[in-house]
VOGU-3710 file (C-alpha; in Angstrom, 3 decimals, decimal comma):
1> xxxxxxxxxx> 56,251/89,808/78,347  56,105/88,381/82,060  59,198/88,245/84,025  60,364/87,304/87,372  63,479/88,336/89,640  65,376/85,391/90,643  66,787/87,387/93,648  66,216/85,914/96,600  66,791/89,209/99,050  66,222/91,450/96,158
11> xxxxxxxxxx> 69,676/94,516/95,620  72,458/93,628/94,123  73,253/89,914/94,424  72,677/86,834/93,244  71,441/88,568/89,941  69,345/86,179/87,487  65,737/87,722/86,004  63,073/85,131/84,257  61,659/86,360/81,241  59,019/85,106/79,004
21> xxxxxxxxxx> 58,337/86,815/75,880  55,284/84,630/73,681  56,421/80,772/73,297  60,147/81,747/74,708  61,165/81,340/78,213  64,979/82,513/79,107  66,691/83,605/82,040  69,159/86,848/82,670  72,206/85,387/84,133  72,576/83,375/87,012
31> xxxxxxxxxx> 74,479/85,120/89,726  75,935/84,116/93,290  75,315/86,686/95,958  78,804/87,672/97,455  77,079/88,212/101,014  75,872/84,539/101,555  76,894/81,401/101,454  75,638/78,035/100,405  71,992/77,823/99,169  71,429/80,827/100,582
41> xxxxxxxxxx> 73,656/82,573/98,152  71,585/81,325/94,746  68,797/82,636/93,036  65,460/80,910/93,787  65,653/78,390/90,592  62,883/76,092/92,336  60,651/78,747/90,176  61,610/77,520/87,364  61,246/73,312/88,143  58,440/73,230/86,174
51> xxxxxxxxxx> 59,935/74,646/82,982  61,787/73,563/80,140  64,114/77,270/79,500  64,858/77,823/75,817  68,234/79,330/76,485  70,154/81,723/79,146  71,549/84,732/78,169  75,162/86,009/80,037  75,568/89,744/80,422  79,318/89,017/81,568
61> xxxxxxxxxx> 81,078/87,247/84,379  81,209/88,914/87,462  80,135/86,414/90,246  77,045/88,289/91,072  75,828/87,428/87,668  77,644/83,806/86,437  78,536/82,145/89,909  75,092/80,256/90,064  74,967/79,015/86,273  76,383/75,660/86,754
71> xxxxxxxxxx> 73,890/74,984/89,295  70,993/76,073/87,176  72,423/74,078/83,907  72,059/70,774/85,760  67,972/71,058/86,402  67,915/72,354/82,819  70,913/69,815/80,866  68,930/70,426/77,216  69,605/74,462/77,535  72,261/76,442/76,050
81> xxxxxxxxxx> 73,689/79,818/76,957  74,408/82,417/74,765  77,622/84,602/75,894  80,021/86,997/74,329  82,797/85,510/72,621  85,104/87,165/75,969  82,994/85,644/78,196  82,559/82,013/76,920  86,625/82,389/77,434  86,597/83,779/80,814
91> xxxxxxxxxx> 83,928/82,037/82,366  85,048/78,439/83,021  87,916/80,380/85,031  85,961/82,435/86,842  83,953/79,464/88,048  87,079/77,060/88,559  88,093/79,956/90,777  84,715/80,148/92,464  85,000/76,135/93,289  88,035/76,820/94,896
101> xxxxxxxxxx> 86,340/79,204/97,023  84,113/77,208/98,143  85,467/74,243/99,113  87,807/76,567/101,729  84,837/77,786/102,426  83,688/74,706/103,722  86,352/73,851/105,346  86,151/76,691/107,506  82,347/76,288/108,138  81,616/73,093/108,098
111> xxxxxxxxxx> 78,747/74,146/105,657  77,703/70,656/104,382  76,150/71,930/100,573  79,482/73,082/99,865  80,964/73,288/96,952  77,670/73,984/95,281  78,964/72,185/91,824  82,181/70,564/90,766  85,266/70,859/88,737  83,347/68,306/86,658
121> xxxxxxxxxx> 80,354/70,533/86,089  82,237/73,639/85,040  84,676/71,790/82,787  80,860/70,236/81,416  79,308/73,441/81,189  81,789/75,349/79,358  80,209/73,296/76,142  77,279/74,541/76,314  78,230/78,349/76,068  77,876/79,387/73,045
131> xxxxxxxxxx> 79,941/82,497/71,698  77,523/85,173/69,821  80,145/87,894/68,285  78,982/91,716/69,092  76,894/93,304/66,629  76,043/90,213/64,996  72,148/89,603/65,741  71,208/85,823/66,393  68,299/84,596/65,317  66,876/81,556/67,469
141> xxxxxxxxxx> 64,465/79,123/65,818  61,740/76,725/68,307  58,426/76,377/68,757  57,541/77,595/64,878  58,414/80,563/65,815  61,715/83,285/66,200  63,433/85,431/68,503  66,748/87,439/67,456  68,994/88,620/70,085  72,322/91,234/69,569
151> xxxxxxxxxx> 75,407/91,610/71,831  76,931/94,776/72,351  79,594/96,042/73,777  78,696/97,012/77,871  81,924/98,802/78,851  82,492/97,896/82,477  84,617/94,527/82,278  85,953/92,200/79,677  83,197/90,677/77,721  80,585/92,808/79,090
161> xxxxxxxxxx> 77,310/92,638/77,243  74,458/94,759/76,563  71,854/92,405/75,056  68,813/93,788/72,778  66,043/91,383/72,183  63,778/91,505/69,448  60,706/89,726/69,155  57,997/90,679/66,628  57,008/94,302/66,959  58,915/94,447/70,061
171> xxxxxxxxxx> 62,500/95,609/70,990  63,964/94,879/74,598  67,289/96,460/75,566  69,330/94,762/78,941  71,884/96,578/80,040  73,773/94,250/81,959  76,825/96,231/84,252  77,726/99,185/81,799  79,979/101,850/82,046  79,913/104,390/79,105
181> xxxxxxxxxx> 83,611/106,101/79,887  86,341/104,624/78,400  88,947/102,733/80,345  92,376/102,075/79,292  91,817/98,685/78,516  88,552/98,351/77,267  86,156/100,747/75,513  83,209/102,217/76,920  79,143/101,154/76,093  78,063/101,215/72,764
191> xxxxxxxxxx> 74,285/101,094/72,570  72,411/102,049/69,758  69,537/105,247/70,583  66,219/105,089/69,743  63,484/102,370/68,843  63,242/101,099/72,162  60,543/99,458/73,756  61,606/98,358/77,229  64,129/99,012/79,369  65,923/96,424/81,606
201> xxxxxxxxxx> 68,763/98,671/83,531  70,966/98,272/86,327  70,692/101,222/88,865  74,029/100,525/91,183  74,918/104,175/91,294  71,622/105,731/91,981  72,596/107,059/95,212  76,221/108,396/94,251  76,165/112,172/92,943  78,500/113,757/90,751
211> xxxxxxxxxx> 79,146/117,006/90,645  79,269/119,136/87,020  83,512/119,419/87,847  84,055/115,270/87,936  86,503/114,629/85,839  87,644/110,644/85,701  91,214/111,758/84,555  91,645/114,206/87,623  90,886/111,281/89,919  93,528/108,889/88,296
221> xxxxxxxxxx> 96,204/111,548/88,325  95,297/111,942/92,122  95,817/108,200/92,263  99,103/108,115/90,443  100,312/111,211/92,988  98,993/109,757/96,083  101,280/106,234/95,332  103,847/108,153/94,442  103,894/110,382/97,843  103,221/107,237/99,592
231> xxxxxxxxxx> 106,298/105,440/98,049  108,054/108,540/98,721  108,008/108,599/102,065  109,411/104,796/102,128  106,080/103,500/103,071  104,000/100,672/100,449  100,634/101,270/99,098  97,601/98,792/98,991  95,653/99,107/96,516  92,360/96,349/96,622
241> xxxxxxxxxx> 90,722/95,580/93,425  88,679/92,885/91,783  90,968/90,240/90,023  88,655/90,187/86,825  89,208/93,913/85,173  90,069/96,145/88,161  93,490/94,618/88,735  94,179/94,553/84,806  92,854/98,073/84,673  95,201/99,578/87,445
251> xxxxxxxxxx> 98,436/98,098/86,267  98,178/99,662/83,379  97,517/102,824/84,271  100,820/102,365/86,838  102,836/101,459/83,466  101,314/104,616/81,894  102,652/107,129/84,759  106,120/105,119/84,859  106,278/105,910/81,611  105,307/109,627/82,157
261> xxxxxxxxxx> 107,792/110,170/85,106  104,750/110,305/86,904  105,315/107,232/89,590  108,620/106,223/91,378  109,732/102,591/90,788  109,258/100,087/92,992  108,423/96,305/93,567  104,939/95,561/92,448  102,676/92,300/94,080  99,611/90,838/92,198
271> xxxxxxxxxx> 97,680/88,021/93,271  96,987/84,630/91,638  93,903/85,038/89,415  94,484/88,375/88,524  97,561/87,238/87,007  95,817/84,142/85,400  93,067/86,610/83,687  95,476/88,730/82,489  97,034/86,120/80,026  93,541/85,346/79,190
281> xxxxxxxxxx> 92,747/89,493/78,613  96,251/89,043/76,129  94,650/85,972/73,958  91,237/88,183/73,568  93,081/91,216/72,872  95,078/89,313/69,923  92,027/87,322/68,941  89,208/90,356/68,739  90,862/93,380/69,125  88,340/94,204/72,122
291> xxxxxxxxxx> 90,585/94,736/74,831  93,631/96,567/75,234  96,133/94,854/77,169  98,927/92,218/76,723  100,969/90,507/79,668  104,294/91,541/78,693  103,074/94,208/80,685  103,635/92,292/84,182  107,346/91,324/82,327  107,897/95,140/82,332
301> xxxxxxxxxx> 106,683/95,874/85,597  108,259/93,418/86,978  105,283/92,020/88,709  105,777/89,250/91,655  103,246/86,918/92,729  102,820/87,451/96,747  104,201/84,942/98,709  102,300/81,765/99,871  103,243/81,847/103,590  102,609/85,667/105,216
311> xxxxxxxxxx> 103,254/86,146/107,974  100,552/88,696/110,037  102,182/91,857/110,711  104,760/91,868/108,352  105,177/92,956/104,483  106,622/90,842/102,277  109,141/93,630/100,956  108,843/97,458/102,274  108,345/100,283/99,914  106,047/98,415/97,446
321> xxxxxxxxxx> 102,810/98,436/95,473  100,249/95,680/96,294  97,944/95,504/93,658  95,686/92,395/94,893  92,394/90,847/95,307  89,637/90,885/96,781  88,727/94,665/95,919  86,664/94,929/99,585  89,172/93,109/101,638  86,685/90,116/102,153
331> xxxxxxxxxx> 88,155/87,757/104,898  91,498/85,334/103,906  91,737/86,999/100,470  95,573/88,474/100,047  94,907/92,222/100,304  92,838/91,180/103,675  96,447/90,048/105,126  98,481/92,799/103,161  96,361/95,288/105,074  96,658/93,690/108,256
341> xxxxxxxxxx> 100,911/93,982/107,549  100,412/97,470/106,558  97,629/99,287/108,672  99,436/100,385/111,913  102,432/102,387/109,947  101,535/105,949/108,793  103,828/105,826/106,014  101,983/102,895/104,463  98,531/103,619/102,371  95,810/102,138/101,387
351> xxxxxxxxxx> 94,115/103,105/97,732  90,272/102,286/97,249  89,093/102,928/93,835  85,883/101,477/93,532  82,241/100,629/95,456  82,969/98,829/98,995  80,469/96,781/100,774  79,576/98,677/104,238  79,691/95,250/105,725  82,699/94,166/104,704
361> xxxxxxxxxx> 85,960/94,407/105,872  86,692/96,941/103,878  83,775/98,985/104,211  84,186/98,782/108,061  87,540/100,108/107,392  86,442/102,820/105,516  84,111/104,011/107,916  86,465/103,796/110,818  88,755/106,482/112,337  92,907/107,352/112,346
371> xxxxxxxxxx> 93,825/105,809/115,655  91,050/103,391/116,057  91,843/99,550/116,789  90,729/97,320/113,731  90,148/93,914/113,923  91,229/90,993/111,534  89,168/88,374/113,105  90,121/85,209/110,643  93,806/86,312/111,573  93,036/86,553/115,048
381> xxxxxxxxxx> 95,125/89,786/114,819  94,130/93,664/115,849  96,103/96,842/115,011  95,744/100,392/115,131  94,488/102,355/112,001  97,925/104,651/111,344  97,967/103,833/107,547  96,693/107,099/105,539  93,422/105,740/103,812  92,421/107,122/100,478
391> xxxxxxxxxx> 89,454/106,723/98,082  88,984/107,917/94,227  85,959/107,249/92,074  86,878/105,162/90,102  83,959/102,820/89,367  83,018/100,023/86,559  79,311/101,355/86,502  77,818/104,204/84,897  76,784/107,403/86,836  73,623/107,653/87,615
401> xxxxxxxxxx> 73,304/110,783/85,546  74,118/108,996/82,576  72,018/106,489/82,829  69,165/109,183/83,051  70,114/110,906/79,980  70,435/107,336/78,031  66,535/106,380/78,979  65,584/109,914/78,076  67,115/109,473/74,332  65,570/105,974/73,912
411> xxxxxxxxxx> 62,465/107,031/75,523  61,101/103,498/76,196  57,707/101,869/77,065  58,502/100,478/80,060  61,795/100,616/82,293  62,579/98,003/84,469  65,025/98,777/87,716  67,758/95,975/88,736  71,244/95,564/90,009  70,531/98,397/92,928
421> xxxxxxxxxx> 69,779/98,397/96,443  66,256/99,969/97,778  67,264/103,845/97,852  68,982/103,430/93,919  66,203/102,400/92,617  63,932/105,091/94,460  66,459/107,904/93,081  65,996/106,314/89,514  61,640/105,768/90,182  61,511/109,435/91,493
431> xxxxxxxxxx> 63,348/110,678/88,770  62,028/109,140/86,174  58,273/109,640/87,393  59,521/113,302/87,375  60,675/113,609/83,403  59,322/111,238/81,710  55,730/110,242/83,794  54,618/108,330/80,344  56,851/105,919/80,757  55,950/103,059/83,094
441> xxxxxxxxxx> 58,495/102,199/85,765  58,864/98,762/87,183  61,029/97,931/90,231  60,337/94,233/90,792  59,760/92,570/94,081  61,177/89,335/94,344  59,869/86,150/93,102  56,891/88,563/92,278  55,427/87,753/88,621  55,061/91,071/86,479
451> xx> 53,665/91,566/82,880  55,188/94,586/81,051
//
């Protein structure tokens, strides 16, 4: 088997891995790095002008792995791609979402290559994903010869996808983004032990340590008593999250401690296509039984779409939860002005509950000090950090720890790191070289060619 990464500056990014395995050539998804923009952002598919690709497998949709596919469809218009049934649902969305982006984007750049595809080409595309139930192996016929691939359930978001490809006497498992825990809308990974040849595994987390007393429930009852103290007090909480699963994912576990007594009423705010998803989570819930979550739960809650027209400095309503997107405060997104309304109050706080960027907004917030002066630079707008800030562990990705202990069951040929920056993937190398030294580790440069 000889594969490629696609990644242009290598991390986590613009995720998208060439593999070809005998007569078959396929790519890994076919990500958009959330860093860069324009070209700049895609994975390097000028190595693949040359070919003819069989088919692309999607390990879910996430940006960072779908928000380059419609780009790579039109240089390869006779390929299909081969989804979960979630995802083929999800992902025209996602993408209509991601032209959207773009185009203000361009606007506000004058970047001339933007949008990088149409309305047109997503609407297109969406035909040529083709929806492979979990658990169900596939078997896919060309060139006289067969290759059988089987979905299974990831954890980690909606339609997440562990894929295990088999291919004569040999057995490939990707893990795609997985989380093993359980959430309360979606169940956790599901991957069969054992029998195991290679290894394709993401490594986000490899530079995160646990300690032997994490507990995931402790850390959402410390959520649920921190927005309660913070409502309390009369100030509003921010809480940033991801519109696809984070902001699905939190709103239910605020409807769980309402229920409980545990959390104070109070107006709630969600943003546009966090709301949109959510009716799409209720169709696959009704449809597959996969996720857990209907949206007579924003009826109950009483959930309000924020306001087109804020205005810097001030909160739509005091004494309210803001439950928007983007999850790391990324410029012009709604908790990016929310925060800017809310930031120079101490009885106002603001909730992180999963990984933020160091060089975003929100990681630079993070890092900075009560007291110091923040800048909102698309607002044109500075205020003094006086909001309490507040972080739980929370995370969509399996701990590092876990991941460990999964390779060690399945004891594989060959492991492959991706989806981690430099230092994960030396925690995962090192430790691996340390328990299991058999086992050949590969941590692929990019646009380097490697036979495993």
């Amino acid at each position: 088997m000889r594969l490629v990464d696609l990644n242009t500056v290598g991390g986590i990014g613009a995720n998208s891995i060439f593999v070809e395995l005998g007569p078959f050539r396929f790519v890994i998804d076919a990500g958009m790095h959330p860093k860069l923009s324009g070209n700049r952002a895609l994975p390097d598919f000028r190595q693949l002008k040359d070919l003819t690709l069989d088919f692309v497998l999607l390990t879910h949709c996430h940006l960072d792995h779908l928000g380059g596919l419609p780009v790579l469809m039109r240089y390869q218009p006779d390929t299909c791609v081969f989804s979960s049934t979630a995802s083929k649902e999800i992902a025209p969305r996602m993408l209509l979402n991601s032209c959207a982006v773009m185009k203000r984007q361009k606007f506000e750049s004058g970047m001339s290559e933007l949008p990088l595809y149409s309305r047109k080409e997503v609407r297109n595309l969406n035909n040529r994903i083709m929806p492979v139930p979990y658990n169900r192996p596939y078997v896919f016929y060309a060139h006289g010869d067969k290759i059988v691939f089987n979905f299974q359930p990831a954890g980690h978001v909606v339609g997440a996808s562990g894929v295990i490809i088999s291919y004569k006497n040999r057995k490939i498992l990707i893990t795609g983004d997985v989380l093993f825990a359980p959430l309360r809308t979606l169940s956790g990974a599901q991957f069969p032990r054992g029998n195991i040849d290679t290894l394709i595994m993401e490594t986000t987390r490899g530079m995160t340590e646990r300690t032997s007393s994490f507990d995931r429930e402790s850390q959402i009852d410390a959520l649920i008593s921190t927005l309660d103290k913070g409502l309390g007090k009369g100030g509003s909480v921010l809480i940033p999250v991801f519109a696809f699963g984070r902001m699905q994912e939190i709103l239910s576990l605020i409807s769980e401690a309402r229920s409980k007594g545990k959390l104070r009423h109070s107006p709630i705010y969600a943003s546009g296509l966090g709301i949109d998803l959510a009716k799409m989570f209720d169709s696959i819930s009704r449809k597959t039984g996969l996720v857990n979550f209907r949206k007579r739960l924003f009826k109950e809650l009483q959930v309000q779409p924020l306001p087109r027209n804020l205005e810097t400095g001030k909160l739509p309503t005091p004494n309210s939860l803001y439950v928007l997107s983007s999850g790391m405060l990324v410029e012009n997104t709604p908790s990016y002005k929310i925060a800017a309304s809310l930031l120079d109050n101490g009885k106002n706080t603001i909730c992180w509950v999963g990984y933020c960027d160091p060089d975003t907004p929100g990681g630079r917030l993070l890092a900075a000090k009560q007291g110091d002066l923040f800048p909102f630079d698309s607002l044109n707008f500075e205020c003094r950090i006086k909001a309490q800030i507040e972080k739980f562990d929370l995370s969509g990705h399996a701990d590092r720890e876990e991941l460990v202990q999964f390779a060690l069951d399945i004891n594989p040929r060959v492991i492959v790191l991706t989806h981690g920056e430099e230092t994960a993937r030396n925690w995962f190398r090192n430790s691996f070289k340390e328990l299991i030294p058999r086992t050949r580790i590969v941590d692929p440069e990019p646009l380097e060619s490697y036979v495993v």
